[in-house]
Structures are given as structure tokens and as C-alpha cells.
Jmol script that loads the backbone (N, CA, C; Angstrom):
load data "model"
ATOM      1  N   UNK A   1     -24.331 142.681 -45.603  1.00  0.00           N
ATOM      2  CA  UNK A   1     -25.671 142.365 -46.040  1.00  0.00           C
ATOM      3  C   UNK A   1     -25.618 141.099 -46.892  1.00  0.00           C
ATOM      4  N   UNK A   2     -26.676 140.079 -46.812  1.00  0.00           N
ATOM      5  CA  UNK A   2     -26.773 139.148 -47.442  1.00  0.00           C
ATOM      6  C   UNK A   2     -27.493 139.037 -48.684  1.00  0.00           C
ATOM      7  N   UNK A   3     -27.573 138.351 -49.811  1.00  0.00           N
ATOM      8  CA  UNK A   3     -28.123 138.325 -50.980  1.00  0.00           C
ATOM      9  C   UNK A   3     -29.100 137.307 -50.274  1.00  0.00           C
ATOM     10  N   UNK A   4     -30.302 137.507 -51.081  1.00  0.00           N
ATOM     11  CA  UNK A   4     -31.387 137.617 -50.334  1.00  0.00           C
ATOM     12  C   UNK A   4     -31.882 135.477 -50.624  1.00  0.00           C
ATOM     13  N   UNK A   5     -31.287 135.116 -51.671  1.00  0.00           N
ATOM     14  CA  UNK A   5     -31.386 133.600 -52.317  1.00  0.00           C
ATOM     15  C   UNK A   5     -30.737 132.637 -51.105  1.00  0.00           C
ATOM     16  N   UNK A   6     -29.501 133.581 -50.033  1.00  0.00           N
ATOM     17  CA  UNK A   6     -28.888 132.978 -49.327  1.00  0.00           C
ATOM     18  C   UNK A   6     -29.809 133.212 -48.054  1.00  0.00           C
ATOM     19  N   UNK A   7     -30.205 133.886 -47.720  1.00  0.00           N
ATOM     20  CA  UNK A   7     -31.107 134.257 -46.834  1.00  0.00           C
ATOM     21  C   UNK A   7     -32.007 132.966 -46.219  1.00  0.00           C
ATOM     22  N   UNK A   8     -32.230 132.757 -44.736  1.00  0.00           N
ATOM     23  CA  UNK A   8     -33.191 131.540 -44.320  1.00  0.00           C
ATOM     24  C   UNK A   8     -33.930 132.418 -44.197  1.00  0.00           C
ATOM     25  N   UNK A   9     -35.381 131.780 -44.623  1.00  0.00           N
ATOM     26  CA  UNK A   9     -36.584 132.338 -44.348  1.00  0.00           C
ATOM     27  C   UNK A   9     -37.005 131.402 -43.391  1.00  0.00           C
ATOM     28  N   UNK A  10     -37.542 131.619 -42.271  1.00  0.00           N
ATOM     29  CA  UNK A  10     -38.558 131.002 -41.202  1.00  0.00           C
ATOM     30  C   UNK A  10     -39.981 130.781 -41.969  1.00  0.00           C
ATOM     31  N   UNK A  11     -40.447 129.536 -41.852  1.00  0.00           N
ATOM     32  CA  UNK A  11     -41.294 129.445 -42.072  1.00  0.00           C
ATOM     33  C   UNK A  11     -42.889 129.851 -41.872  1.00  0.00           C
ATOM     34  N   UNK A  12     -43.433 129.712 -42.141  1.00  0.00           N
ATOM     35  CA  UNK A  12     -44.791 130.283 -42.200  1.00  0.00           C
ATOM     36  C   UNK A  12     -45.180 129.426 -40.908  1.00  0.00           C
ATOM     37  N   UNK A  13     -46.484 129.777 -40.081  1.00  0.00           N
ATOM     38  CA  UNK A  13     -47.413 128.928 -39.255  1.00  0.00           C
ATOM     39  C   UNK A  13     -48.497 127.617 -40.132  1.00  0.00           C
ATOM     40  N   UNK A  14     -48.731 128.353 -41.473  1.00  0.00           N
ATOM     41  CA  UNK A  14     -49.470 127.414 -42.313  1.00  0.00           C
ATOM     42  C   UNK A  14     -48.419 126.576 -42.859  1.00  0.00           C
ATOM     43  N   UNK A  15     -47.253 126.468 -42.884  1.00  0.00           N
ATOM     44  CA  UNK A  15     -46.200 125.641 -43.748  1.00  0.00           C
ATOM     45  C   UNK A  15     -46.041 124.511 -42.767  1.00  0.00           C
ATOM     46  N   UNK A  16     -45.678 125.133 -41.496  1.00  0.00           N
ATOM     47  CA  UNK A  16     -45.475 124.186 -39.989  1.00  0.00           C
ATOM     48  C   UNK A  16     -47.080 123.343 -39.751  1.00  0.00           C
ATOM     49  N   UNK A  17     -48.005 124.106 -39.760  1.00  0.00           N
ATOM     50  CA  UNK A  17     -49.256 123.189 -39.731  1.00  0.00           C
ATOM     51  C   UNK A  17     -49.045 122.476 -40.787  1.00  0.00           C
ATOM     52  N   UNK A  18     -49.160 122.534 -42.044  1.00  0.00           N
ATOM     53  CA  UNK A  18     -49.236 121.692 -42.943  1.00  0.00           C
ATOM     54  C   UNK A  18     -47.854 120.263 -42.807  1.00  0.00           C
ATOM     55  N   UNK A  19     -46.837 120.715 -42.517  1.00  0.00           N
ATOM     56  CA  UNK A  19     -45.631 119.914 -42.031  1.00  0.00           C
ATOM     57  C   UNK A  19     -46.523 118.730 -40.876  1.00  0.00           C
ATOM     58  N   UNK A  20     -47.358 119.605 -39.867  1.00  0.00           N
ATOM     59  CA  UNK A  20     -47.320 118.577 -38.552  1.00  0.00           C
ATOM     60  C   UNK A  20     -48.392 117.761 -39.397  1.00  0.00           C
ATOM     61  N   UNK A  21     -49.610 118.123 -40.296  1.00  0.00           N
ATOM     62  CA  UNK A  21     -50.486 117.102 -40.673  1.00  0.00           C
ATOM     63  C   UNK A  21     -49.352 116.306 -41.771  1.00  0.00           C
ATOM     64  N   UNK A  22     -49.107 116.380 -42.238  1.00  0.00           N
ATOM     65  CA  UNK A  22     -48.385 115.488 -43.062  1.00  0.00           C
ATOM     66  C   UNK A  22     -47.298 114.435 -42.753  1.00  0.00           C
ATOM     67  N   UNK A  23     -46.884 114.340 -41.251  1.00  0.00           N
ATOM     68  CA  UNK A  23     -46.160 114.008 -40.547  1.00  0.00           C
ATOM     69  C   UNK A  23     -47.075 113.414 -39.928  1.00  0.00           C
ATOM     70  N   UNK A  24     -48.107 114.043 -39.711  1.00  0.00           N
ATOM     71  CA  UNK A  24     -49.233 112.852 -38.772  1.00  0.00           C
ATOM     72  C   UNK A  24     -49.427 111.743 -39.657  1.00  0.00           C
ATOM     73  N   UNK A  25     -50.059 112.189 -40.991  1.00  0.00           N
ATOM     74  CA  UNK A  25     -50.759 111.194 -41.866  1.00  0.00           C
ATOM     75  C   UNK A  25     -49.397 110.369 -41.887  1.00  0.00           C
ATOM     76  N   UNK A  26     -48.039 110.702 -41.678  1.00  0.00           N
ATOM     77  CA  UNK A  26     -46.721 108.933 -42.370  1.00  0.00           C
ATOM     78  C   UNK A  26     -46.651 108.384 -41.010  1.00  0.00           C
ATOM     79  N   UNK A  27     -47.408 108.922 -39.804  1.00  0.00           N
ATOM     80  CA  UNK A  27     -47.029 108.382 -38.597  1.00  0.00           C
ATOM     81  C   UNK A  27     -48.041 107.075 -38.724  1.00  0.00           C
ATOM     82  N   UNK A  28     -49.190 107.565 -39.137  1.00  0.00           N
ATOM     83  CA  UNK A  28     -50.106 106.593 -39.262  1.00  0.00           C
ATOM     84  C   UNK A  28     -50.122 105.582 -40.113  1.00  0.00           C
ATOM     85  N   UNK A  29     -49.597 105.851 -41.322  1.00  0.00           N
ATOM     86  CA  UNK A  29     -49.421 105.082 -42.552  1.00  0.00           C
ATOM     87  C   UNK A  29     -48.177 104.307 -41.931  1.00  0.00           C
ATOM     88  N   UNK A  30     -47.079 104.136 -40.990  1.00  0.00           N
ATOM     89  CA  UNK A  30     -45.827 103.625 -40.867  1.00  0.00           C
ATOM     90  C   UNK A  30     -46.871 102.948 -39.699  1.00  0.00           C
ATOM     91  N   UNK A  31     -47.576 103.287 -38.910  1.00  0.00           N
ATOM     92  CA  UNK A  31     -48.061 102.258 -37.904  1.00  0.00           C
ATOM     93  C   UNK A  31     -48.992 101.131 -38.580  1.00  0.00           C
ATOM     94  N   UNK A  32     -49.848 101.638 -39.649  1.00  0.00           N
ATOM     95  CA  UNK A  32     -50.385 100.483 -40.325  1.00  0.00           C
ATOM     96  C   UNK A  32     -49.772  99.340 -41.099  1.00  0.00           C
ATOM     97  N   UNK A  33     -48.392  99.961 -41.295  1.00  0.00           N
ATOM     98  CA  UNK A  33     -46.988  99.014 -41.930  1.00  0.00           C
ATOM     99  C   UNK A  33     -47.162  97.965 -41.258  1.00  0.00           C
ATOM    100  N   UNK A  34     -46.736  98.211 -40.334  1.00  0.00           N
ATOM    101  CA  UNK A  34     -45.941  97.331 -39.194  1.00  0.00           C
ATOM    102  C   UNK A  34     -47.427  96.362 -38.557  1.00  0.00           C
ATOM    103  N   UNK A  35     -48.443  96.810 -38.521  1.00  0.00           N
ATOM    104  CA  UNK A  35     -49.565  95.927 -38.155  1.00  0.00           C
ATOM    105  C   UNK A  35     -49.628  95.086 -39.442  1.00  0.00           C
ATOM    106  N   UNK A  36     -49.752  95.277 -40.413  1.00  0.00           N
ATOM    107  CA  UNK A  36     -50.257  94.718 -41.778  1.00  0.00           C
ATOM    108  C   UNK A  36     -48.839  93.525 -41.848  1.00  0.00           C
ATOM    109  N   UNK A  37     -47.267  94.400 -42.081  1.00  0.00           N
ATOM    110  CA  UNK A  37     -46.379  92.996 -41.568  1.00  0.00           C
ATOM    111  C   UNK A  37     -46.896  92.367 -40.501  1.00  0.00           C
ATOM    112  N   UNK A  38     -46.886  92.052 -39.123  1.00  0.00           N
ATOM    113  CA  UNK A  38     -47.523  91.533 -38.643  1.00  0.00           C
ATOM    114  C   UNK A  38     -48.560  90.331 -38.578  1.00  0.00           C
ATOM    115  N   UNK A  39     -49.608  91.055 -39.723  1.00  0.00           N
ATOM    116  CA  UNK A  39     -50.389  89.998 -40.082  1.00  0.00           C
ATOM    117  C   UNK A  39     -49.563  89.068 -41.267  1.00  0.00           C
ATOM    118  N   UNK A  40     -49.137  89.485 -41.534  1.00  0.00           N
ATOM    119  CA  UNK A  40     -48.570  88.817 -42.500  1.00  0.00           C
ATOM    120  C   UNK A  40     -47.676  87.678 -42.299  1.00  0.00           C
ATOM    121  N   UNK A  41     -46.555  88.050 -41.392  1.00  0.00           N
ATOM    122  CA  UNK A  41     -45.966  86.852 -40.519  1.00  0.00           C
ATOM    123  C   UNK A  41     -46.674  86.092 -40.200  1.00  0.00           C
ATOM    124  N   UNK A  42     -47.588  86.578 -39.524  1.00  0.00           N
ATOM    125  CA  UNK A  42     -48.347  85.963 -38.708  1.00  0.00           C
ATOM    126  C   UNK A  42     -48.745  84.204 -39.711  1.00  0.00           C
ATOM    127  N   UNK A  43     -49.427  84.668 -41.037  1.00  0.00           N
ATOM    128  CA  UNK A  43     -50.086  84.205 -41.986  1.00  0.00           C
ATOM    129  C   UNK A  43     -48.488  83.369 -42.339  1.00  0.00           C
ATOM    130  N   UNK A  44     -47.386  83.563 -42.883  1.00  0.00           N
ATOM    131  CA  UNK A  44     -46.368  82.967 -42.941  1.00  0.00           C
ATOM    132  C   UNK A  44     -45.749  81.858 -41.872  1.00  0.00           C
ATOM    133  N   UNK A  45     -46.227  82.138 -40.782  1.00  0.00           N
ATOM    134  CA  UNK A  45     -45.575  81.259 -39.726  1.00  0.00           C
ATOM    135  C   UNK A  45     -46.468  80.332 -40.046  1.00  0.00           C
ATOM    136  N   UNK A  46     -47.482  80.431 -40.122  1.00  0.00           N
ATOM    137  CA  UNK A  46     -48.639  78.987 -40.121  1.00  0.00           C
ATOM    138  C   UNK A  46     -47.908  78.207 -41.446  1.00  0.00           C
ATOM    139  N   UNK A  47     -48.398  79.009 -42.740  1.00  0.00           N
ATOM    140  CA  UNK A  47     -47.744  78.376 -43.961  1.00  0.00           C
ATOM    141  C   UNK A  47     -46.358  77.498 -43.731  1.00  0.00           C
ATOM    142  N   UNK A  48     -44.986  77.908 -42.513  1.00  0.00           N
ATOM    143  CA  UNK A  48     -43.950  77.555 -42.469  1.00  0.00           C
ATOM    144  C   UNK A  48     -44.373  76.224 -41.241  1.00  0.00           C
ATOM    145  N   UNK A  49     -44.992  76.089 -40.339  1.00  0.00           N
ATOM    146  CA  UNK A  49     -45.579  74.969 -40.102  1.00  0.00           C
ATOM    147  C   UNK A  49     -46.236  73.934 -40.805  1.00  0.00           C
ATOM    148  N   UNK A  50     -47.179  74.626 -41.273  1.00  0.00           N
ATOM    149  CA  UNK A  50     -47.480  73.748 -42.714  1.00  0.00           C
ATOM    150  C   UNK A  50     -46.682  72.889 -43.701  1.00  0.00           C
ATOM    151  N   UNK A  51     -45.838  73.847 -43.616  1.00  0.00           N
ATOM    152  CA  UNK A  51     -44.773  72.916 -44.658  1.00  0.00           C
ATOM    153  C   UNK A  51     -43.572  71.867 -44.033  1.00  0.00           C
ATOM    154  N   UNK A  52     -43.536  72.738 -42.407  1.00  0.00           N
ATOM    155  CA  UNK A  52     -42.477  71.490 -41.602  1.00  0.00           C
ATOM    156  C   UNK A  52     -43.199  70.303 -41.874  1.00  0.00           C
ATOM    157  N   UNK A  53     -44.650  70.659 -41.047  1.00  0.00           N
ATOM    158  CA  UNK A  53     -45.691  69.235 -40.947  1.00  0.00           C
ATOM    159  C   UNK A  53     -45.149  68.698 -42.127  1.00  0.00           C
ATOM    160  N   UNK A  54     -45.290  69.049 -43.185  1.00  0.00           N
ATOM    161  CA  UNK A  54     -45.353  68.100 -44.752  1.00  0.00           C
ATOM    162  C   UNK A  54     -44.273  67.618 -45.198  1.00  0.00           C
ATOM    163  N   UNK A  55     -43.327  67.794 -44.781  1.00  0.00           N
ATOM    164  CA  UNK A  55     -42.226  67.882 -45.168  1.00  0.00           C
ATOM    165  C   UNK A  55     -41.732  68.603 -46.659  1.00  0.00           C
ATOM    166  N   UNK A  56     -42.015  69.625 -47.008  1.00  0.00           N
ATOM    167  CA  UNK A  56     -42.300  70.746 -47.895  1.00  0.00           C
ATOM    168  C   UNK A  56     -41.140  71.886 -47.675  1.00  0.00           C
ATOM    169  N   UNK A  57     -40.284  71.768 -49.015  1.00  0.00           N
ATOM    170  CA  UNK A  57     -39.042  72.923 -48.825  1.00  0.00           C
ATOM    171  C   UNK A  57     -39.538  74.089 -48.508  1.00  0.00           C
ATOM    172  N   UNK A  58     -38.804  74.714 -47.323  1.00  0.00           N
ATOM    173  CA  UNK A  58     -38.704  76.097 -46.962  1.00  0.00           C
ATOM    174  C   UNK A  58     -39.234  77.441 -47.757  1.00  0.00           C
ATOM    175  N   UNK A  59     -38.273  77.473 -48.765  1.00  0.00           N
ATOM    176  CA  UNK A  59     -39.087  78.252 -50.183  1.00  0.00           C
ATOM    177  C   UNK A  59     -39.133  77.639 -51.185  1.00  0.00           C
ATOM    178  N   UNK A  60     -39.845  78.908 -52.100  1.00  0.00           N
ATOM    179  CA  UNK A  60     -40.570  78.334 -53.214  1.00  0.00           C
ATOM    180  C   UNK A  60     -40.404  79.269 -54.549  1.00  0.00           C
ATOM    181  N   UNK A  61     -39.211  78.619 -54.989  1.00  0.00           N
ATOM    182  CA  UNK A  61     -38.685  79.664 -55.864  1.00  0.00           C
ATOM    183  C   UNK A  61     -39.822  80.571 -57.330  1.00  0.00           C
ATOM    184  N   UNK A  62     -40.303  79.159 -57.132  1.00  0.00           N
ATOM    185  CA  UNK A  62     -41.794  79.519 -58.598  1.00  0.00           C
ATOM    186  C   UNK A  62     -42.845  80.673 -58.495  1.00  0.00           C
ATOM    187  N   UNK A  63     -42.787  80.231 -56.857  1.00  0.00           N
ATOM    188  CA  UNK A  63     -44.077  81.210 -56.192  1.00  0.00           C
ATOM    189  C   UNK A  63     -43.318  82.336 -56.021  1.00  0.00           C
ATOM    190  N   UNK A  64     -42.118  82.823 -55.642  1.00  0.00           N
ATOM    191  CA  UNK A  64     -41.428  83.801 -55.439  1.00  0.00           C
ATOM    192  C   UNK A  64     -41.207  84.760 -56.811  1.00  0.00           C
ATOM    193  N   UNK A  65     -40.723  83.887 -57.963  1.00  0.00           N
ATOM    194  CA  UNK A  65     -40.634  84.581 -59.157  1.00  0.00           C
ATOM    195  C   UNK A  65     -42.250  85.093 -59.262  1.00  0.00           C
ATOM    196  N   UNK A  66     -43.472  84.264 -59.414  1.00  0.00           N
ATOM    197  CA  UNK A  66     -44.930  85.442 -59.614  1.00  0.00           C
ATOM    198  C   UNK A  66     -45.046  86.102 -58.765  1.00  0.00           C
ATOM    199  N   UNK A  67     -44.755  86.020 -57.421  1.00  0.00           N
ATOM    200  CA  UNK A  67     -45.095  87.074 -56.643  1.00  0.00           C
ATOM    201  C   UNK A  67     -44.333  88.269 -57.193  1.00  0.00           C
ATOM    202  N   UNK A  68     -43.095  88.428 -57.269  1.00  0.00           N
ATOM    203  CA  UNK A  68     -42.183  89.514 -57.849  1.00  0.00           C
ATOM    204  C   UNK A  68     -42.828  90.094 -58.710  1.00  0.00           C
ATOM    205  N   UNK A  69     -43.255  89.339 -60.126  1.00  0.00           N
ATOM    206  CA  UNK A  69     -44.016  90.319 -60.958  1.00  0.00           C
ATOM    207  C   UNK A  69     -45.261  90.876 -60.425  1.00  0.00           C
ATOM    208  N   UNK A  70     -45.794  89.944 -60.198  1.00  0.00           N
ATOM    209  CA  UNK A  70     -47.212  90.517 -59.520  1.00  0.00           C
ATOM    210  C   UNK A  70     -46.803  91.582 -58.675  1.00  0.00           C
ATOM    211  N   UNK A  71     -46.194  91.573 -57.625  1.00  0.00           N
ATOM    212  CA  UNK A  71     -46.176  92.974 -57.106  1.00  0.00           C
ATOM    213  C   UNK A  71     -45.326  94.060 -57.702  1.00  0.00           C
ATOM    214  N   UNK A  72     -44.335  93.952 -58.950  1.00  0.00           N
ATOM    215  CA  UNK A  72     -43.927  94.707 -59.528  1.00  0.00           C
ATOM    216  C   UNK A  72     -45.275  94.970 -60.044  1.00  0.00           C
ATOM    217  N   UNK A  73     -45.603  94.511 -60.854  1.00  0.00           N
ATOM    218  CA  UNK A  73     -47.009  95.393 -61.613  1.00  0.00           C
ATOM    219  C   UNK A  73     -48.048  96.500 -60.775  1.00  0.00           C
ATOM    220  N   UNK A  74     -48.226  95.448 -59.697  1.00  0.00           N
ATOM    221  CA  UNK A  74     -48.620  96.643 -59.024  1.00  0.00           C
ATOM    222  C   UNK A  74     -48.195  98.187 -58.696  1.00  0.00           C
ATOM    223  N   UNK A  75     -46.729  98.004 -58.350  1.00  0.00           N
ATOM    224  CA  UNK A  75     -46.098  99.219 -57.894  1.00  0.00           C
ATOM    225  C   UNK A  75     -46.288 100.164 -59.266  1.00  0.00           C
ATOM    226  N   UNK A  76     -45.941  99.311 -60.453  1.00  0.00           N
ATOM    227  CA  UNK A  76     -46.412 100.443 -61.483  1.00  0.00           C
ATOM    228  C   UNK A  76     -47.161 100.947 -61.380  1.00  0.00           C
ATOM    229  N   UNK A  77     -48.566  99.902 -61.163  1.00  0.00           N
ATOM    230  CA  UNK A  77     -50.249 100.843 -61.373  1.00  0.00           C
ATOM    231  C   UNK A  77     -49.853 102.131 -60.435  1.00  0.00           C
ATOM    232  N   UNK A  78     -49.273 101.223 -59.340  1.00  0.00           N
ATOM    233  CA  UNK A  78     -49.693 102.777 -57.780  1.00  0.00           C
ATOM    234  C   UNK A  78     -48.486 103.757 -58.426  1.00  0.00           C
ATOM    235  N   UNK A  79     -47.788 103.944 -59.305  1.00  0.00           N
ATOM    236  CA  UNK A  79     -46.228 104.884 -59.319  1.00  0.00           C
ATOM    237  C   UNK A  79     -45.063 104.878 -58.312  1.00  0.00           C
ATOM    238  N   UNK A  80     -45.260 103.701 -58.390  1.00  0.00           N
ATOM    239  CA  UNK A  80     -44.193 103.474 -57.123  1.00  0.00           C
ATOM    240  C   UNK A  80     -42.995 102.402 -58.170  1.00  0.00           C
ATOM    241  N   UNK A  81     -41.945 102.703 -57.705  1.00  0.00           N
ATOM    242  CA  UNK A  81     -40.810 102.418 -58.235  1.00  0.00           C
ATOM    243  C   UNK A  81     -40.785 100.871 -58.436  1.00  0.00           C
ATOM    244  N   UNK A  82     -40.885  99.947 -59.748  1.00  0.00           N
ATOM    245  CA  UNK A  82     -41.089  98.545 -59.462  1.00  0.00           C
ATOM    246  C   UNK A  82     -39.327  98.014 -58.565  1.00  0.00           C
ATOM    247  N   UNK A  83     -38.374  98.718 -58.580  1.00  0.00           N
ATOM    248  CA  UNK A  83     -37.420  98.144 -58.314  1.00  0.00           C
ATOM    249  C   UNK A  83     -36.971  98.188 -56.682  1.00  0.00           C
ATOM    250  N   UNK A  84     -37.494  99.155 -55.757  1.00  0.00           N
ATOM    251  CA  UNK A  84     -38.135  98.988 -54.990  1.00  0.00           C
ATOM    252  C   UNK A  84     -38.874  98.089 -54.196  1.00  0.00           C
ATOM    253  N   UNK A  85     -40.131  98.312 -55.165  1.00  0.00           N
ATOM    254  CA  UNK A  85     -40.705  97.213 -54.647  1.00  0.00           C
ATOM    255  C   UNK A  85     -40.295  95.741 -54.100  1.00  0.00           C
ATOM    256  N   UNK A  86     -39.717  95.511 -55.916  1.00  0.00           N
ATOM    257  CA  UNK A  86     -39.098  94.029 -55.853  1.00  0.00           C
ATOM    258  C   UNK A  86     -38.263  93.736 -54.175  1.00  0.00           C
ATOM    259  N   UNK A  87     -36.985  95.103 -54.168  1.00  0.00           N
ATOM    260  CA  UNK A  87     -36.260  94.785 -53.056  1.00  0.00           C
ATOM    261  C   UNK A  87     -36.793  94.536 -51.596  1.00  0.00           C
ATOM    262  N   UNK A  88     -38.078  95.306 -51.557  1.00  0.00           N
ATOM    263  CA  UNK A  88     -38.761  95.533 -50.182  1.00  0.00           C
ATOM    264  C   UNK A  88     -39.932  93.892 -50.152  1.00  0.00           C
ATOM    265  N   UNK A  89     -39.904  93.233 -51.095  1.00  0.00           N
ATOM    266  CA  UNK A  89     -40.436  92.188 -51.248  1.00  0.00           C
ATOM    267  C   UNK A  89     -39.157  90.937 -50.621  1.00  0.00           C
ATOM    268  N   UNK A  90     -38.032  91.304 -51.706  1.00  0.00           N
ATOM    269  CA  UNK A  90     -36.876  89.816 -51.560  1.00  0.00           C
ATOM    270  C   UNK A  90     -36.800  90.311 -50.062  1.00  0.00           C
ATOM    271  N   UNK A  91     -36.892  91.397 -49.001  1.00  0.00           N
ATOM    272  CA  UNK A  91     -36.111  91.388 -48.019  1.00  0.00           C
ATOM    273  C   UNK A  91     -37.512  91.066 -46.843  1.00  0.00           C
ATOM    274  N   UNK A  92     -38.565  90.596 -47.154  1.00  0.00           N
ATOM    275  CA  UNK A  92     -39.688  90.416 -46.517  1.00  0.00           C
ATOM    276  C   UNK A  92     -39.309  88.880 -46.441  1.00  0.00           C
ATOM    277  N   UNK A  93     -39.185  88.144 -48.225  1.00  0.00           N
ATOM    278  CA  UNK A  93     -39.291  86.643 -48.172  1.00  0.00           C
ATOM    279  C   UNK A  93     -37.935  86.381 -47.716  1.00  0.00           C
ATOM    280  N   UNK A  94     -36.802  86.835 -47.653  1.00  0.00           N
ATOM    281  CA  UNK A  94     -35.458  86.164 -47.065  1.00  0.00           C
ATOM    282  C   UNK A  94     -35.927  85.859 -45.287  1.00  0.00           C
ATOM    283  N   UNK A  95     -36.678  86.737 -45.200  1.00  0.00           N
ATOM    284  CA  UNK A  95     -37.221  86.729 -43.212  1.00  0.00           C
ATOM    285  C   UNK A  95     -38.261  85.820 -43.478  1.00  0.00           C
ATOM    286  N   UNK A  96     -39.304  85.571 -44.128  1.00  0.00           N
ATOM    287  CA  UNK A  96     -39.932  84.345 -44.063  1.00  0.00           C
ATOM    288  C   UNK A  96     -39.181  83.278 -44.204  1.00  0.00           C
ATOM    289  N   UNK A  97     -38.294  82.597 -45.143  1.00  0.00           N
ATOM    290  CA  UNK A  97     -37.934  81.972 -45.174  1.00  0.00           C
ATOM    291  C   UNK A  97     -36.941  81.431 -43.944  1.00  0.00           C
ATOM    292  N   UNK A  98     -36.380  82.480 -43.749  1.00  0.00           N
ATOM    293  CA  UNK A  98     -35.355  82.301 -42.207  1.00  0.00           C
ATOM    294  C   UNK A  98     -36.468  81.471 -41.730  1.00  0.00           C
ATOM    295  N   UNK A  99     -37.068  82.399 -40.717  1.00  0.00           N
ATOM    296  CA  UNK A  99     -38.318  81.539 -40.308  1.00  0.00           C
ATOM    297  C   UNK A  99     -39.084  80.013 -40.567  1.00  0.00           C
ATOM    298  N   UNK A 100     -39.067  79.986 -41.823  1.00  0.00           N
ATOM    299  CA  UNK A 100     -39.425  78.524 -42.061  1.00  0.00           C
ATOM    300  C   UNK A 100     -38.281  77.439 -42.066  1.00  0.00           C
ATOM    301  N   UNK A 101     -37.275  78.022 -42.186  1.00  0.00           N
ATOM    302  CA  UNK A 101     -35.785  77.324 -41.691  1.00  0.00           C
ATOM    303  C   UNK A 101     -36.098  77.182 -40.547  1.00  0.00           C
ATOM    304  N   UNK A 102     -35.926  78.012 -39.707  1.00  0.00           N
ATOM    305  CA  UNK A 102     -35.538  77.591 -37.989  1.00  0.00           C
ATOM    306  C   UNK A 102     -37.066  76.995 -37.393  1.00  0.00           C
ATOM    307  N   UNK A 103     -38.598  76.958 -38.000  1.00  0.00           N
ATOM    308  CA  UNK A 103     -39.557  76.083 -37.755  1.00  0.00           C
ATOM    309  C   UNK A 103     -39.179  74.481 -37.605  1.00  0.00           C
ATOM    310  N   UNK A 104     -38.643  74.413 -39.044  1.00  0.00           N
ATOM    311  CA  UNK A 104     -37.967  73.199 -39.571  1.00  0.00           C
ATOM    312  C   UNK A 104     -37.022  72.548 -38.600  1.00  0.00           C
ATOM    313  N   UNK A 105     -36.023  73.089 -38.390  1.00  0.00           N
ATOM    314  CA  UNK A 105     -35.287  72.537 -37.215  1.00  0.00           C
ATOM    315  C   UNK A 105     -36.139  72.452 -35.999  1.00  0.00           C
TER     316      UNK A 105
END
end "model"
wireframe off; spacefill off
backbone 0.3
color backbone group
């Protein structure tokens, strides 16, 4: 006989419903990700033309440092981890920048 702490319990039908909506709602929230990057490139590729045209360095270290805070602050307001954030930011602008590198060439 097993002690009962070790025991798997099968879940409920309301635990599994509640599982599949909650799994719906990150399916949706991860598809709006990826559209919203999207636009966003999108909005970056022009800017990285922009700047071939001009002859205008690739990045922009000034604009990069406010953006960082600025969206650190944000992540505070929302409770989201600012350090995080920051990383999911530097690893957005290292791919823009690629990008405005290989425009450039």
C-alpha cells in the first residue's frame, strides 16, 4: 500500500478544461508575439535602409541604453522581471542590427 502524498491523483475534468483554456489563451498570446515581432522588423528594416541611404551607423548605442530603461520600467509596472526583459530586448536589437549590417553591405 502506498502513502497516500505519494499517490498520483488523475486529474479532475474541470482541472483538464481549465488546462485546455489556459493553453488556448498562451497559444494565442504566442501567435500575437510573433505577428507584433513581425511588425516590428518589418518597421526596423525600413529604419536599416534609412540609415544605409544616409550613411548612418548600424546601431545606436544612446537609443539602445533609453530603450533598455524604458522598457525595464515598464516590465516593472506589468511585474514582469526587468532583467528579462532587458535580455529579451538586447536579443531582439543584436537581430536588428545584424540586419542593418547585411542592408549595408
Amino acid at each position: 500500500m502506498t502513502d497516500s502524498a505519494e499517490e498520483i491523483l488523475e486529474p479532475t475534468s474541470t482541472a483538464m478544461d481549465e488546462l485546455l483554456r489556459l493553453r488556448g489563451s498562451i497559444d494565442n498570446i504566442d501567435a500575437a508575439l510573433v505577428h507584433m515581432l513581425a511588425e516590428r522588423f518589418k518597421c526596423t528594416q525600413k529604419v536599416g535602409l534609412l540609415k544605409a541611404t544616409h550613411n548612418l551607423p548600424p546601431a545606436d548605442p544612446a537609443r539602445e541604453e533609453r530603450q533598455i530603461a524604458r522598457l525595464r520600467a515598464l516590465a516593472r509596472d506589468a511585474n514582469l522581471d526587468p532583467d528579462f526583459a532587458e535580455k529579451f530586448l538586447n536579443f531582439i536589437v543584436r537581430e536588428v542590427i545584424r540586419h542593418h549590417e547585411a542592408i549595408r553591405r
